[in-house]
py3Dmol code that shows the C-alpha trace and the ligand (Angstrom):
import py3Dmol

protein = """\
ATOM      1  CA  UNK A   1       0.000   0.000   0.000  1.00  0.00           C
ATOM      2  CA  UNK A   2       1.585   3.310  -0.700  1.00  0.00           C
ATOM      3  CA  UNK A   3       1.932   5.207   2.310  1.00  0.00           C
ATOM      4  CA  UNK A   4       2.849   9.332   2.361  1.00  0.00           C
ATOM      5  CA  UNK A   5       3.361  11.449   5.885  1.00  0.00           C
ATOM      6  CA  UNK A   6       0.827  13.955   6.522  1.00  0.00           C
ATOM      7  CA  UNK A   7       2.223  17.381   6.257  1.00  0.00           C
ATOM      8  CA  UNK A   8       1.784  19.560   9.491  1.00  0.00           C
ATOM      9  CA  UNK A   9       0.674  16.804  12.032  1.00  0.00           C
ATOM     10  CA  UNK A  10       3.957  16.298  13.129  1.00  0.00           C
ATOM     11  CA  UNK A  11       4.746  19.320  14.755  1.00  0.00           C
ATOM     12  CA  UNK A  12       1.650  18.943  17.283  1.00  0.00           C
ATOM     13  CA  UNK A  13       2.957  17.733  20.584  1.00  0.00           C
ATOM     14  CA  UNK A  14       1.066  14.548  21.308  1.00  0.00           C
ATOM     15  CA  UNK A  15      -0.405  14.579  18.562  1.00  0.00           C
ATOM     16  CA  UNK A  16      -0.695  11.088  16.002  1.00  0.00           C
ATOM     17  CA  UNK A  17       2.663  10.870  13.610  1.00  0.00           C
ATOM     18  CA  UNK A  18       2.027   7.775  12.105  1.00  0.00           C
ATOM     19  CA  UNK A  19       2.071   7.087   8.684  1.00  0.00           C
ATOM     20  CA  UNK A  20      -1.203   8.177   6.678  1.00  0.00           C
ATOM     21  CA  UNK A  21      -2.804   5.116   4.517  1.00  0.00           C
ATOM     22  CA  UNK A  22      -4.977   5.062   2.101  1.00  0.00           C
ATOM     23  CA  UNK A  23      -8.788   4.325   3.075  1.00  0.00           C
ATOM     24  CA  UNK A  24      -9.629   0.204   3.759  1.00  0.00           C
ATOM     25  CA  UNK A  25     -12.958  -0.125   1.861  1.00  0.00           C
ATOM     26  CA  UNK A  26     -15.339  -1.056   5.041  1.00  0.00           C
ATOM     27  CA  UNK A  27     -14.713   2.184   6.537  1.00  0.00           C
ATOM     28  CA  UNK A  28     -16.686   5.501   5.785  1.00  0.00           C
ATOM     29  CA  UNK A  29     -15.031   6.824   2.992  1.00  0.00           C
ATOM     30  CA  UNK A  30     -13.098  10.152   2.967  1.00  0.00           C
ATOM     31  CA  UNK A  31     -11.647  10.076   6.381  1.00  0.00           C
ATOM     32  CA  UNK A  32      -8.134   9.832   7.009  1.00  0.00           C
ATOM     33  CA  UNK A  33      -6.290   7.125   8.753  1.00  0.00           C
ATOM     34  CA  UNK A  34      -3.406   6.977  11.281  1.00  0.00           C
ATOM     35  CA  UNK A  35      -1.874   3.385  11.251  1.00  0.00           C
ATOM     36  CA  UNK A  36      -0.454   1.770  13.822  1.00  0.00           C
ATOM     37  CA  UNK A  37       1.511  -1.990  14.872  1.00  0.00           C
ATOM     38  CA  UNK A  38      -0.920  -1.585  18.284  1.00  0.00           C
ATOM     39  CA  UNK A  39      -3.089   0.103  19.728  1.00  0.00           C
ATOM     40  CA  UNK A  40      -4.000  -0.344  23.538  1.00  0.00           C
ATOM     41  CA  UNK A  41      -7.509   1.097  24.616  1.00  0.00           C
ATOM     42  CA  UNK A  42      -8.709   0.922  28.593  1.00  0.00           C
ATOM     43  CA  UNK A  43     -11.194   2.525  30.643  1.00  0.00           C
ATOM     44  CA  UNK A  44     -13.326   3.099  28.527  1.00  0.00           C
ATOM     45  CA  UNK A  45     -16.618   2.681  31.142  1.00  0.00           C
ATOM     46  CA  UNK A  46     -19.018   2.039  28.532  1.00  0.00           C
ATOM     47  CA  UNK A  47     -22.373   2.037  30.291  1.00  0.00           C
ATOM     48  CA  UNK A  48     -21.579   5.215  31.922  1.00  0.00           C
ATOM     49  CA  UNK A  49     -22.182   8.734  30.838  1.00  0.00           C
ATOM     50  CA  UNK A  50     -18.811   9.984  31.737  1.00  0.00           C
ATOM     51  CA  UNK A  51     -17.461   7.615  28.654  1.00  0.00           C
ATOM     52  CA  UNK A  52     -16.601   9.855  26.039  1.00  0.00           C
ATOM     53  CA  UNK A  53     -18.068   7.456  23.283  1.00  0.00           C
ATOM     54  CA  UNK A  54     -18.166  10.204  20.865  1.00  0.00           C
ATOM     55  CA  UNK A  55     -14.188  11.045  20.888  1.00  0.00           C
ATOM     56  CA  UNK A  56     -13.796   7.241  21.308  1.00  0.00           C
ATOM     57  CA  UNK A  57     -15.804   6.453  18.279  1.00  0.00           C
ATOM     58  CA  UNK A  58     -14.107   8.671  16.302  1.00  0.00           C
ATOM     59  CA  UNK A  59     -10.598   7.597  17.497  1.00  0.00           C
ATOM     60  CA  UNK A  60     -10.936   3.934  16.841  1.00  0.00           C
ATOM     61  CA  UNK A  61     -12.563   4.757  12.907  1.00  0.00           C
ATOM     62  CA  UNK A  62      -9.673   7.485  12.394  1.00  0.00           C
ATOM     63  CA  UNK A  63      -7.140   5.192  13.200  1.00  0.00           C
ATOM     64  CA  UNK A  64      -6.181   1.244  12.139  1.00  0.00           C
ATOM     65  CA  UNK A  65      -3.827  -1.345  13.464  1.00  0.00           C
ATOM     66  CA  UNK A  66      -2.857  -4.918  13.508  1.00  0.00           C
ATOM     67  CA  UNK A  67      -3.349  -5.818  17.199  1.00  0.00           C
ATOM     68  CA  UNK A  68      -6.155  -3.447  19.164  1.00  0.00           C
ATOM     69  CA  UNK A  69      -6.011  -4.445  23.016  1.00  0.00           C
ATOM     70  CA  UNK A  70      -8.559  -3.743  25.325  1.00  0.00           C
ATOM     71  CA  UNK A  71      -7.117  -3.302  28.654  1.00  0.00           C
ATOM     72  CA  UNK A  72      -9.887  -3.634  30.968  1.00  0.00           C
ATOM     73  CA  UNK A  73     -13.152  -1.474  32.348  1.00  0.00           C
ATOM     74  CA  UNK A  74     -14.297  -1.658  28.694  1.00  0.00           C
ATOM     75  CA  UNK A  75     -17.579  -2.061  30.113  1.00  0.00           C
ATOM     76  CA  UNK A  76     -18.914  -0.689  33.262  1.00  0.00           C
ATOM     77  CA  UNK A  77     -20.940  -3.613  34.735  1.00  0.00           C
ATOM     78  CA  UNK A  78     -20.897  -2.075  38.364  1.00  0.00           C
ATOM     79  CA  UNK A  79     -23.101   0.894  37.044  1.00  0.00           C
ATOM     80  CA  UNK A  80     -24.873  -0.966  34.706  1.00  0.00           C
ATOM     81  CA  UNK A  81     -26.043  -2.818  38.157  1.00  0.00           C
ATOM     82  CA  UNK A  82     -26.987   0.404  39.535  1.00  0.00           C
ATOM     83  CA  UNK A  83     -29.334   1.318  36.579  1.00  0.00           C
ATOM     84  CA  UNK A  84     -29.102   0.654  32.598  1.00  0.00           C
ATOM     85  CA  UNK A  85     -27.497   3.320  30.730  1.00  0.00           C
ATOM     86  CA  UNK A  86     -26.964   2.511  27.098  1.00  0.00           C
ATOM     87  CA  UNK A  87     -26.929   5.288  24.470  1.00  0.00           C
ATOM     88  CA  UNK A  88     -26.754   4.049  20.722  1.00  0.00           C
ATOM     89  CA  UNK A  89     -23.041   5.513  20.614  1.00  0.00           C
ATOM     90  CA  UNK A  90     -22.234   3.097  22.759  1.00  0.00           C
ATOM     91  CA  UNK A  91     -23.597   0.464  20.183  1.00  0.00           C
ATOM     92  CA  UNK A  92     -21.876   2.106  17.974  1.00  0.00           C
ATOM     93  CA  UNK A  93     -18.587   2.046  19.427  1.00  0.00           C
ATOM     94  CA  UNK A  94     -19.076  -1.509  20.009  1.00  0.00           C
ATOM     95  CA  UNK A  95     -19.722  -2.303  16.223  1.00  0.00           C
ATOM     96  CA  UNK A  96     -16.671  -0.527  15.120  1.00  0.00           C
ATOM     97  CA  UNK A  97     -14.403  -2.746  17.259  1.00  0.00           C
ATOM     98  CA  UNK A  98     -16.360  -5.786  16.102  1.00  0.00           C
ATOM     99  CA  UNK A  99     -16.242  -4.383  12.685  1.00  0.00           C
ATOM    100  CA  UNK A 100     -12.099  -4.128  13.372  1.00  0.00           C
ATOM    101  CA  UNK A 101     -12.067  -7.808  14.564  1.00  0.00           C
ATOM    102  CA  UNK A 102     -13.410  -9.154  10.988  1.00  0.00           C
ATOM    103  CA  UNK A 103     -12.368  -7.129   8.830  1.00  0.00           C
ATOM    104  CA  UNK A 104      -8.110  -8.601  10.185  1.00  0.00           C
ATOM    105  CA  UNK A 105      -7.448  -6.651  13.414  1.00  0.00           C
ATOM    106  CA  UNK A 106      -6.364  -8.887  16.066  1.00  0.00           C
ATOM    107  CA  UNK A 107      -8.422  -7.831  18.848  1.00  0.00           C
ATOM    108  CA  UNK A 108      -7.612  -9.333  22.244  1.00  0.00           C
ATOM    109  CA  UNK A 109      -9.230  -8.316  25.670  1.00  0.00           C
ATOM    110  CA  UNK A 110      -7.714  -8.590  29.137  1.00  0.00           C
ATOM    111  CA  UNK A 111     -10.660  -7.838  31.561  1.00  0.00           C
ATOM    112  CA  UNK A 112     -10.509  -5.333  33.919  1.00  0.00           C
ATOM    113  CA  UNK A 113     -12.631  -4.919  37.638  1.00  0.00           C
ATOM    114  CA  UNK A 114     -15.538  -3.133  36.290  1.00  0.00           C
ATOM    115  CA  UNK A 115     -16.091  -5.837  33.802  1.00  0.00           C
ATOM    116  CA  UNK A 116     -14.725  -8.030  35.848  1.00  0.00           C
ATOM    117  CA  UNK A 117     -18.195 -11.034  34.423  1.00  0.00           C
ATOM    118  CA  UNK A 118     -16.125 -11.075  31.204  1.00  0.00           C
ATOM    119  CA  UNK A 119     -12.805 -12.735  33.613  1.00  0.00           C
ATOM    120  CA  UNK A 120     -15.048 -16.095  33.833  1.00  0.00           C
ATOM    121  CA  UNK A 121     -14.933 -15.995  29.508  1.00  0.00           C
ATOM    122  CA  UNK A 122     -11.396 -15.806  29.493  1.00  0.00           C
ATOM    123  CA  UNK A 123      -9.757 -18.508  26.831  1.00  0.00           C
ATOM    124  CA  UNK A 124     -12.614 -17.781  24.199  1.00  0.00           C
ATOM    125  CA  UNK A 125     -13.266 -16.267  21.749  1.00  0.00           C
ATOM    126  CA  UNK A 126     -16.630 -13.998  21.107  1.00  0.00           C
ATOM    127  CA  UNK A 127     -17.689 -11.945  17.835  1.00  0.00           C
ATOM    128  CA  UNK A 128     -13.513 -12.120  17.146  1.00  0.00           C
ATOM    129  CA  UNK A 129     -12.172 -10.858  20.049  1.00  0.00           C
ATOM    130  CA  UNK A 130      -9.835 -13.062  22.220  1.00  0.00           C
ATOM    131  CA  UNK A 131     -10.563 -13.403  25.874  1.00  0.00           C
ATOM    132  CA  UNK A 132      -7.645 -13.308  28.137  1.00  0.00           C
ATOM    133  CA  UNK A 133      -7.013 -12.901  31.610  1.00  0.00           C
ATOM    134  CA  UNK A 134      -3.451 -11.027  30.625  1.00  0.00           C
ATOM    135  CA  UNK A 135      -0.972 -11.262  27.525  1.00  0.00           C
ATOM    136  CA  UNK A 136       2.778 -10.864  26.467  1.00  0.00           C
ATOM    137  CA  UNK A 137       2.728  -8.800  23.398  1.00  0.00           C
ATOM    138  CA  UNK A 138       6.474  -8.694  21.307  1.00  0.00           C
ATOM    139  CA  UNK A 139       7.414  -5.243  20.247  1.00  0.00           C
ATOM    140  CA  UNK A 140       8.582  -4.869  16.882  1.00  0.00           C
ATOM    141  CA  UNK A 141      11.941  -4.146  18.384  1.00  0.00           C
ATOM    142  CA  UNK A 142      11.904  -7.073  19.991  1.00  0.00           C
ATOM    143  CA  UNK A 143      10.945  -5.886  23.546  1.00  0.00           C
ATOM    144  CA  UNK A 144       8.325  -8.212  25.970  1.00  0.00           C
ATOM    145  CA  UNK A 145       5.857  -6.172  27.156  1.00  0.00           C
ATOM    146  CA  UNK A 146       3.404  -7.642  30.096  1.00  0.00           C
ATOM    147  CA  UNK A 147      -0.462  -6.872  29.420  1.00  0.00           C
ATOM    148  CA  UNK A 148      -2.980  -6.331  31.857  1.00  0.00           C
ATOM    149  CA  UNK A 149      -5.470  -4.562  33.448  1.00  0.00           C
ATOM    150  CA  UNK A 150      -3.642  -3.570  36.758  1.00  0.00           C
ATOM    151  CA  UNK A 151      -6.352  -3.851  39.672  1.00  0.00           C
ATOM    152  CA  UNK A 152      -4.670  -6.151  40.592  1.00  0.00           C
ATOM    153  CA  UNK A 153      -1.984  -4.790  42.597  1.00  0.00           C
ATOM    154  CA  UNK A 154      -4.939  -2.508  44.717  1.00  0.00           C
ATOM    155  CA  UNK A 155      -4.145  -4.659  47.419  1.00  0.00           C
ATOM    156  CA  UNK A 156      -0.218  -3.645  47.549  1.00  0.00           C
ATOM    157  CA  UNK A 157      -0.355   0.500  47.110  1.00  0.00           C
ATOM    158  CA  UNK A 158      -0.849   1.945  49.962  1.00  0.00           C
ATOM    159  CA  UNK A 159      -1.433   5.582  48.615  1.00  0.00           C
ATOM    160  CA  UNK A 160      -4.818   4.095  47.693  1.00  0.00           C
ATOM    161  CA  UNK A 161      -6.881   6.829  48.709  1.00  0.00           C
ATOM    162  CA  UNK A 162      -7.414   8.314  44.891  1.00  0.00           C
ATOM    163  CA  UNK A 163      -8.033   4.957  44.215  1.00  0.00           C
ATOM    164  CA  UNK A 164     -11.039   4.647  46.698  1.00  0.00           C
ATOM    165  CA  UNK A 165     -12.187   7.489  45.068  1.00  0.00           C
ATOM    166  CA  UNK A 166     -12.145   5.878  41.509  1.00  0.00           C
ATOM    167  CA  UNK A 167     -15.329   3.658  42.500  1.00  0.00           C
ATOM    168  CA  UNK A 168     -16.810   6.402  44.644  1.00  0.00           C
ATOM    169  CA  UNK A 169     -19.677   8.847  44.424  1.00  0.00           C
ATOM    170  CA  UNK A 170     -17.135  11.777  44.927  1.00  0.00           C
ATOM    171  CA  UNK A 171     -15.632  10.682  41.497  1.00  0.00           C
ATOM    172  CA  UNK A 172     -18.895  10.238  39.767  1.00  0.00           C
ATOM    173  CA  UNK A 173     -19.772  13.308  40.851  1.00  0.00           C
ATOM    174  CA  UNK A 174     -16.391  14.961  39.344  1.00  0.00           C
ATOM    175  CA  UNK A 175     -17.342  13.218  36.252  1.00  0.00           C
ATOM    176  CA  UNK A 176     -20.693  15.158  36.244  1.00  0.00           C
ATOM    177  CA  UNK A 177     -19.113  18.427  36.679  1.00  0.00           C
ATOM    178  CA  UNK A 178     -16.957  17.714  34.557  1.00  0.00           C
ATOM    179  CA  UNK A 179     -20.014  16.400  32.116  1.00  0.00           C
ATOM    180  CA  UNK A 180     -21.865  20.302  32.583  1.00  0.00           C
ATOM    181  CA  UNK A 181     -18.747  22.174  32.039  1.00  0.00           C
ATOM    182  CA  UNK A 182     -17.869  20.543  28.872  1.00  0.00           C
ATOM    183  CA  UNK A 183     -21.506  20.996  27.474  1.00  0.00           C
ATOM    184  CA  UNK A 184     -21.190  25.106  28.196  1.00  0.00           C
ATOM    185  CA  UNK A 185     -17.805  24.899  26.430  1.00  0.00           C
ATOM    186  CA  UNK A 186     -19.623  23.256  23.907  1.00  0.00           C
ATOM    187  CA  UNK A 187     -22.480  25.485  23.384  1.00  0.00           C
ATOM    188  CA  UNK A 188     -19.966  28.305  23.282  1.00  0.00           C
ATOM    189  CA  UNK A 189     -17.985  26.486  20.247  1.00  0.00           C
ATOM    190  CA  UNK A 190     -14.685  25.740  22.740  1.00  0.00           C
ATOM    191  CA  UNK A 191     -13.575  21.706  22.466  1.00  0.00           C
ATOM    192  CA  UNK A 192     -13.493  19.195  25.482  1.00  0.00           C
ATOM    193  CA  UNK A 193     -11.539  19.663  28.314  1.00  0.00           C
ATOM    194  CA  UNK A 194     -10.947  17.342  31.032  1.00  0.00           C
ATOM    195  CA  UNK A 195     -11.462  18.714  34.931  1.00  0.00           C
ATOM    196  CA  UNK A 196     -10.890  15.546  36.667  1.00  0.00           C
ATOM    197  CA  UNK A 197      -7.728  14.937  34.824  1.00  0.00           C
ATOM    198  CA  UNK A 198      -6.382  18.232  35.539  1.00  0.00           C
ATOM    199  CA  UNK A 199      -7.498  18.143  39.128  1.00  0.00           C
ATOM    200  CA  UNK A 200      -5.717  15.053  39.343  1.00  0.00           C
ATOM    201  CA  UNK A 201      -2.532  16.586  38.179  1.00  0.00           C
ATOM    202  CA  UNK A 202      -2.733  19.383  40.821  1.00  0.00           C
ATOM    203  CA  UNK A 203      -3.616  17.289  43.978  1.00  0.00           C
ATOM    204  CA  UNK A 204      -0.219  15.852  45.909  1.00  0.00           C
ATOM    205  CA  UNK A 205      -2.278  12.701  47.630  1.00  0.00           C
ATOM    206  CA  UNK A 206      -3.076  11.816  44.093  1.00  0.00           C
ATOM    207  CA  UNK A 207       0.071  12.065  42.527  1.00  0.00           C
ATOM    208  CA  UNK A 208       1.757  10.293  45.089  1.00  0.00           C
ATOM    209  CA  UNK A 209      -0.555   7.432  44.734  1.00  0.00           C
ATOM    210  CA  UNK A 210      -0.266   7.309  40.430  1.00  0.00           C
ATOM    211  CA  UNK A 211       3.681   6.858  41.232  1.00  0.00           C
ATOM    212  CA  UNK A 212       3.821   4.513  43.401  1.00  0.00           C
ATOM    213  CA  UNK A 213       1.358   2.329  41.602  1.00  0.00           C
ATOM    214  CA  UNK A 214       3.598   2.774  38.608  1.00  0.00           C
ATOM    215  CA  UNK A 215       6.574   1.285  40.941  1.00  0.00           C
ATOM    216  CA  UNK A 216       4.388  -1.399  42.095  1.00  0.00           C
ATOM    217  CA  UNK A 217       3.120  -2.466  38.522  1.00  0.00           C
ATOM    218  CA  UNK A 218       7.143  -2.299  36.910  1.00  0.00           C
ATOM    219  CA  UNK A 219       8.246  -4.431  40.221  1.00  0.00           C
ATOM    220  CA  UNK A 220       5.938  -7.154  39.148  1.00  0.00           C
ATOM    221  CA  UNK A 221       6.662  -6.653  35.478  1.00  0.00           C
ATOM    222  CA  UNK A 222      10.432  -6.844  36.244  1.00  0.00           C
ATOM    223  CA  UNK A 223       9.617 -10.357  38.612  1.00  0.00           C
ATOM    224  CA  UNK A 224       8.356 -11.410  35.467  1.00  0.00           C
ATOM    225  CA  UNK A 225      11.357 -11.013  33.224  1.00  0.00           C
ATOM    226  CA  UNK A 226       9.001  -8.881  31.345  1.00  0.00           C
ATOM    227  CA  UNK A 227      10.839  -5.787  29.454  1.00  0.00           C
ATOM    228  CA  UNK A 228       8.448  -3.493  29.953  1.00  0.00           C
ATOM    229  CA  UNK A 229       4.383  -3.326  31.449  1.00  0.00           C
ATOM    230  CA  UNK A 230       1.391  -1.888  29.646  1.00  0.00           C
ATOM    231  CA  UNK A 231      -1.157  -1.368  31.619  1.00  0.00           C
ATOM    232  CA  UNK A 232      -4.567   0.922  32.649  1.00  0.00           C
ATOM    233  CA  UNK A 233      -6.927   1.081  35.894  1.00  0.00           C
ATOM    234  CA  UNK A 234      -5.693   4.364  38.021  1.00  0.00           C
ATOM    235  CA  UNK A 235      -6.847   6.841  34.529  1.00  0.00           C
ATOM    236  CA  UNK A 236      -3.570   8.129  34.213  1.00  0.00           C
ATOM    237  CA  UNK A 237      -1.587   7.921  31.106  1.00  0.00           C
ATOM    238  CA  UNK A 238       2.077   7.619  31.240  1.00  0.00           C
ATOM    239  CA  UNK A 239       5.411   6.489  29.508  1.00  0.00           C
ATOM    240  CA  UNK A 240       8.204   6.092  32.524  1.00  0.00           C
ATOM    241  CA  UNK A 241      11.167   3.963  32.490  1.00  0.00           C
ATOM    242  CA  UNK A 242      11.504   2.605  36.147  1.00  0.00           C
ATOM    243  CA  UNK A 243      14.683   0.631  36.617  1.00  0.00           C
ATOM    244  CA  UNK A 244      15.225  -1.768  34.138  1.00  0.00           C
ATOM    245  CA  UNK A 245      11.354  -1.733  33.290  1.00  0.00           C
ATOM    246  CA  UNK A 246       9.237   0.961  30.938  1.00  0.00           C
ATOM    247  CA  UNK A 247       6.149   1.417  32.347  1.00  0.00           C
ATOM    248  CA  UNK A 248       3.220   1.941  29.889  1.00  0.00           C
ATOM    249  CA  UNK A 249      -0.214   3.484  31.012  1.00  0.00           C
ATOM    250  CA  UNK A 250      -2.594   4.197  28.342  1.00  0.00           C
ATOM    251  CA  UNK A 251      -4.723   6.030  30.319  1.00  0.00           C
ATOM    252  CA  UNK A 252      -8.854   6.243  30.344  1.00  0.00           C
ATOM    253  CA  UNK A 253     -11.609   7.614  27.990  1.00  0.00           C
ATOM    254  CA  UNK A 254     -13.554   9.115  31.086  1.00  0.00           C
ATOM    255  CA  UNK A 255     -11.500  11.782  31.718  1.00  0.00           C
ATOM    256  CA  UNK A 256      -8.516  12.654  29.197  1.00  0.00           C
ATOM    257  CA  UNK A 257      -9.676  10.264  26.282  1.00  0.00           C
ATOM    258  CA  UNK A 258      -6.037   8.665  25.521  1.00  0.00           C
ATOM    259  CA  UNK A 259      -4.441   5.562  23.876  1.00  0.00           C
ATOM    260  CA  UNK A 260      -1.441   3.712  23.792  1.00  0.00           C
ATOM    261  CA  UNK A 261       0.367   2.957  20.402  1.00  0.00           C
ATOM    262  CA  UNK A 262       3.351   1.461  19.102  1.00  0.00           C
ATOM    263  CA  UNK A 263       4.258   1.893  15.485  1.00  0.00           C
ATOM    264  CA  UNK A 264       5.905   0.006  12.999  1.00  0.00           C
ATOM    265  CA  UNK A 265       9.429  -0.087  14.501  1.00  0.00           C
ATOM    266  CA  UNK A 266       8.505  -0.461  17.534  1.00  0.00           C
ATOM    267  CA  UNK A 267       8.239   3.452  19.019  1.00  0.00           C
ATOM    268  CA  UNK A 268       5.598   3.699  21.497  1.00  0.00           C
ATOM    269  CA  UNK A 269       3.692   7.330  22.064  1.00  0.00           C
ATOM    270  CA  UNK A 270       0.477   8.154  24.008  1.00  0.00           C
ATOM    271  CA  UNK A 271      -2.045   9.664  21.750  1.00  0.00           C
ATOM    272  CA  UNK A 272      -3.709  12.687  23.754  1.00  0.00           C
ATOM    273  CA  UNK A 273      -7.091  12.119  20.851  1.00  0.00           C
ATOM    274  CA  UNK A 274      -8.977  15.129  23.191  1.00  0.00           C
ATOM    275  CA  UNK A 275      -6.103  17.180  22.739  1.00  0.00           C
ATOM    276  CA  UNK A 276      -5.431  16.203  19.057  1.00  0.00           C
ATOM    277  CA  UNK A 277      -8.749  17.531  18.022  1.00  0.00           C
ATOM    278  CA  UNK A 278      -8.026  20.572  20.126  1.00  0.00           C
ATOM    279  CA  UNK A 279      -5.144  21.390  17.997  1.00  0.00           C
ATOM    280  CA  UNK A 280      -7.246  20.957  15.384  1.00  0.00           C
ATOM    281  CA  UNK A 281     -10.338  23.194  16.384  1.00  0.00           C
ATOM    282  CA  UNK A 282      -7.563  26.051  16.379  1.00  0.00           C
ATOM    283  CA  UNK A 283      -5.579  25.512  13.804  1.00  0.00           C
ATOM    284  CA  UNK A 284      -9.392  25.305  12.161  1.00  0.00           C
ATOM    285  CA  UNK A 285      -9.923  28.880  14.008  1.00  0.00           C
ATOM    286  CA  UNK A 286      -6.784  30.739  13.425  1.00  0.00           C
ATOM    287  CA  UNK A 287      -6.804  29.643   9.418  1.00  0.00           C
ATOM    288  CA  UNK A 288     -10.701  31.567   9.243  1.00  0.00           C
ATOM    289  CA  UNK A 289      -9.179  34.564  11.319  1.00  0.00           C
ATOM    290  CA  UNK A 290      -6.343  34.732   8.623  1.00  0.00           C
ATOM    291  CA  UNK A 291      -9.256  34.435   5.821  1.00  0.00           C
ATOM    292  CA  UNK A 292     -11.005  37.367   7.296  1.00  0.00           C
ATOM    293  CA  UNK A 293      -8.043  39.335   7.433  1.00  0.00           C
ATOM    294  CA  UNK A 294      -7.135  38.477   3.807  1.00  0.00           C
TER     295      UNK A 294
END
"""
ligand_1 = """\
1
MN
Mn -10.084 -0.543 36.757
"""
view = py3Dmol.view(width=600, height=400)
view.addModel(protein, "pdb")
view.setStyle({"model": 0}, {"cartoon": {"style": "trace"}})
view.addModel(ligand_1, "xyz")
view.setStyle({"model": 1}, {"stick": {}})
view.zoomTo()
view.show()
C-alpha cells in the first residue's frame, strides 16, 4: 500500500505521527487514517455517561492497526447494576471494534474490575475478540511487554486513597461536573476539556498514589522477566522507564480520552485524541481569522 506522511501533524505535541494510509474499503469513505503496529484502549466505562463514546468512536474509525487491546473497564458492569445506561453511541462504538475484529485486526481483551463477568470468559473467543485474563505482546523491536489490566496490585499500594475514590460517588460526581462544564464549552464552540484529569494533576495525595502504583506495577513486570508493562486502571496515562522496566499506562476515555500505540518499529507514544482535536479546532480557528483578514 503506498503510504505518504501527513504534512503539518507532526509538529503537534502529542499529537498522532504515524504514517497516513490510504482508506480500507469497510470504513466511511473520505476520512483519514493513522496506522499503527498496536493500539492499547482501557477505561473506557461504557455504560456510563462519563465515557466519552463520541471522541472514542471517532478515534478507533480514524485510526487502524494490527493488534487493538482492550485493557480492561471496557464495560462498566458495576453501574450498569446500579441502573441501565446505554446510548446508541455506545452500540456504535461496540460495532466498530467488532467491525475491526473481521475485517483482520487482532483484537484481544484482558478484563478489567468493572467488567470483571467477562474474567469467567477468558480462553474464548466472542464476535472475534480473544478473551484473556493477561498477555505478552512482542514489540517490533523485539521488547516483551506484560499486558494487563492492573487492579490487581490494589491490594499492595498503599497511597490508595485516589483509588477509593475511583469507584466512589465523589468521582462520579467529578465526572458530572466535569459532564456540565464541557456541554457550556460546547455550546460556546470551545472543544473538550478534562477537569478531573487536571485536578488530578494538581492534587499531591493523588500524585503520590499514580507513582507509586507505577513502581508497584514495573516491580511485578520486572519479577516477570518482562521488558516493559502496559497497563490501565488508576486513569492516568504515562510512559516512565523505572529501573530496568518501561512502564506503559494508556490512560482512560472518562476523563482525558487517551491511547497507547506502538508503530511500525517499535516506538511507542500516548495519543492525547482530546487534545489532538483541540489542535485541530484552532488551527481550524486561526486559518478563518487569517481568511477574514485576507
Ligand atoms: Mn479498573
Amino acid at each position: 500500500m503506498a503510504a505518504k506522511v501527513p504534512a503539518g501533524t507532526a509538529s503537534l505535541a502529542r499529537t498522532p505521527t504515524a504514517t497516513w494510509i490510504e482508506e480500507p474499503a469497510h470504513f466511511e469513505p473520505t476520512r483519514p487514517k493513522f496506522a499503527y503496529r498496536t493500539i492499547w484502549v482501557s477505561d473506557t466505562h461504557l455504560g456510563t455517561a462519563g465515557c466519552k463514546a463520541e471522541l472514542l468512536l471517532d478515534f478507533l474509525k480514524s485510526t487502524d492497526c494490527e493488534t487493538l487491546f482492550l485493557v480492561g473497564d471496557i464495560v462498566d458492569g458495576w453501574q450498569l447494576r446500579k441502573g441501565w445506561y446505554w446510548p446508541p453511541r455506545h452500540n456504535d462504538v461496540v460495532r466498530c471494534v467488532l467491525k475491526k475484529a473481521k475485517h483482520g485486526t487482532r483484537v484481544i481483551y484482558v478484563p478489567g474490575n468493572h467488567d470483571e463477568a467477562f474474567r469467567g470468559y477468558v480462553g474464548l473467543n466472542l464476535g472475534g475478540i480473544e478473551l484473556v485474563p493477561e498477555a505478552i505482546h512482542t514489540t517490533a523491536d523485539g521488547r516483551r511487554l506484560l499486558v494487563l489490566h492492573g487492579d490487581e496490585f490494589d491490594g499492595v499500594v498503599l497511597y490508595a486513597r485516589w483509588l477509593a475514590l475511583l469507584g466512589d460517588n465523589a468521582y462520579t460526581l467529578l465526572l458530572q461536573l466535569n459532564r456540565v462544564l464541557n456541554w457550556i464549552r460546547r455550546k460556546r464552540g470551545l472543544p473538550y476539556w478534562s477537569l478531573a484529569a487536571h485536578l488530578k494533576k494538581k492534587v499531591k495525595n493523588a500524585v503520590q498514589f499514580i507513582s507509586s502504583f507505577e513502581e508497584v506495577v514495573a516491580h511485578a513486570a520486572a519479577e516477570r522477566g518482562a521488558d516493559g508493562i502496559v497497563c490501565g486502571h488508576i486513569h492516568s496515562a504515562e510512559v516512565r522507564q523505572i529501573g530496568a522496566v518501561t512502564y506503559y499506562n494508556d490512560g482512560d476515555w472518562v476523563e482525558s480520552c487517551t491511547a497507547l500505540v506502538e508503530h511500525s518499529n517499535g516506538r511507542m507514544e500516548i495519543i492525547d485524541w482530546a487534545e489532538h482535536r483541540r489542535a485541530q479546532a484552532e488551527l481550524a480557528r486561526a486559518e478563518r481569522k487569517e481568511q477574514a483578514a485576507a
